[in-house]
C-alpha positions, 0 to 999 in steps of 0.5 A, a space after each residue: 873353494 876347497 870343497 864341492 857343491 851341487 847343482 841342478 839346472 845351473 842353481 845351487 843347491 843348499 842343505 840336504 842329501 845328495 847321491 852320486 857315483 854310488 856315494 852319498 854327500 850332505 850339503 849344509 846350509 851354504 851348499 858346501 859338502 860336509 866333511 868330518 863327524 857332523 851332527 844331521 837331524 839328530 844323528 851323527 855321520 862320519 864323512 872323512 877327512 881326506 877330501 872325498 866328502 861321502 858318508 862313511 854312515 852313522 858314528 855307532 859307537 864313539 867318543 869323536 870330535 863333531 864339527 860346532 859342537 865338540 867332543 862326545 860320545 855317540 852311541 848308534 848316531 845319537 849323544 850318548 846318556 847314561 853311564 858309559 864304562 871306559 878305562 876300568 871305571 863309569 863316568 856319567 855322560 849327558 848328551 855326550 858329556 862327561 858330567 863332573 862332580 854330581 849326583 846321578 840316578 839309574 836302575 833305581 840306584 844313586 851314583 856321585 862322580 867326582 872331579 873327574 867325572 869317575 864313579 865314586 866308590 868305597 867309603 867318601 866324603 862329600 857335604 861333609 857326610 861320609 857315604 858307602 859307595 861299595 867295594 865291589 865295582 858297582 858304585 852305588 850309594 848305599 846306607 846303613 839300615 839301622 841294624 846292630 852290627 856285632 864285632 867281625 860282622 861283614 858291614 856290606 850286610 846292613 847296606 841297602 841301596 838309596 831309594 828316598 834321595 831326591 833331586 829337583 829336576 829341570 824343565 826337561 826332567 834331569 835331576 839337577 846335580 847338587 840340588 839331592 836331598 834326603 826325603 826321611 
């Protein structure tokens, strides 16, 4: 039927690592032998494509294809979260996702990607307030203090990071993107 199944004692068995030939296999719940970029136990492994069926190991670092659940980036076998910088910019991934158009913290700081799930930077708009991502590749949100700027002062220097935005959170603590607002 186009792959291999395990037996012992004449009766197959289902689900579970198997080892042979110095190889290791994995078995899914209809005893067939997984082939591709497979989510087990939490963890993704690569095992080919090219009908041998063994584990090629835990995906380190990777945007691939997992069978039955799509595209994602994994880092050392798990769903990747967090900012993950690609091509030049971040872009916030959650669980393996790139997340779109939201609201993220990190390191105590707020960041906003956009449509295309990049890092926001420089001067934006969005809800109709014009917010200061920064110049300098950090892509963090930063306001003005308060303080009196004199003509040809450099603006960065009444920019502090955001610490009183807040967002509601799931059942599993995530912020909620869209849901930030400012605790004055």
């Amino acid at each position: 039927m186009g792959t291999y199944y395990w037996f012992i004692n004449g009766v197959r068995q289902d689900s579970g690592w198997r080892h042979a030939w110095g190889m290791t296999y994995n078995k899914d719940a209809e005893g067939r032998a997984v082939q591709g970029v497979q989510q087990i136990n939490g963890k993704v492994y690569d095992f080919g494509n090219n009908g041998t069926f063994f584990s090629r190991g835990m995906v380190k670092d990777a945007y691939v294809n997992v069978v039955g659940v799509g595209w994602r980036w994994i880092n050392n076998g798990q769903m990747f979260s967090c900012f993950r910088h690609y091509m030049g910019t971040y872009y916030w991934v959650e669980n393996g996702v790139r997340a779109d158009n939201g609201w993220y913290f990190a390191w105590g700081f707020a960041y906003y990607t956009g449509k295309d799930g990049r890092a926001l930077q420089g001067e934006r708009t969005i809800d109709g307030q014009t917010l200061n991502f920064g110049d300098d590749n950090t892509f963090y949100l930063r306001y003005f203090d308060g303080g009196s700027a004199n003509p040809g002062d450099d603006p960065r220097r009444f920019m502090q990071p955001v610490t009183d935005l807040h967002f509601d959170y799931d059942k599993s603590g995530h912020p909620i993107p869209g849901t930030a607002y400012w605790d004055n």
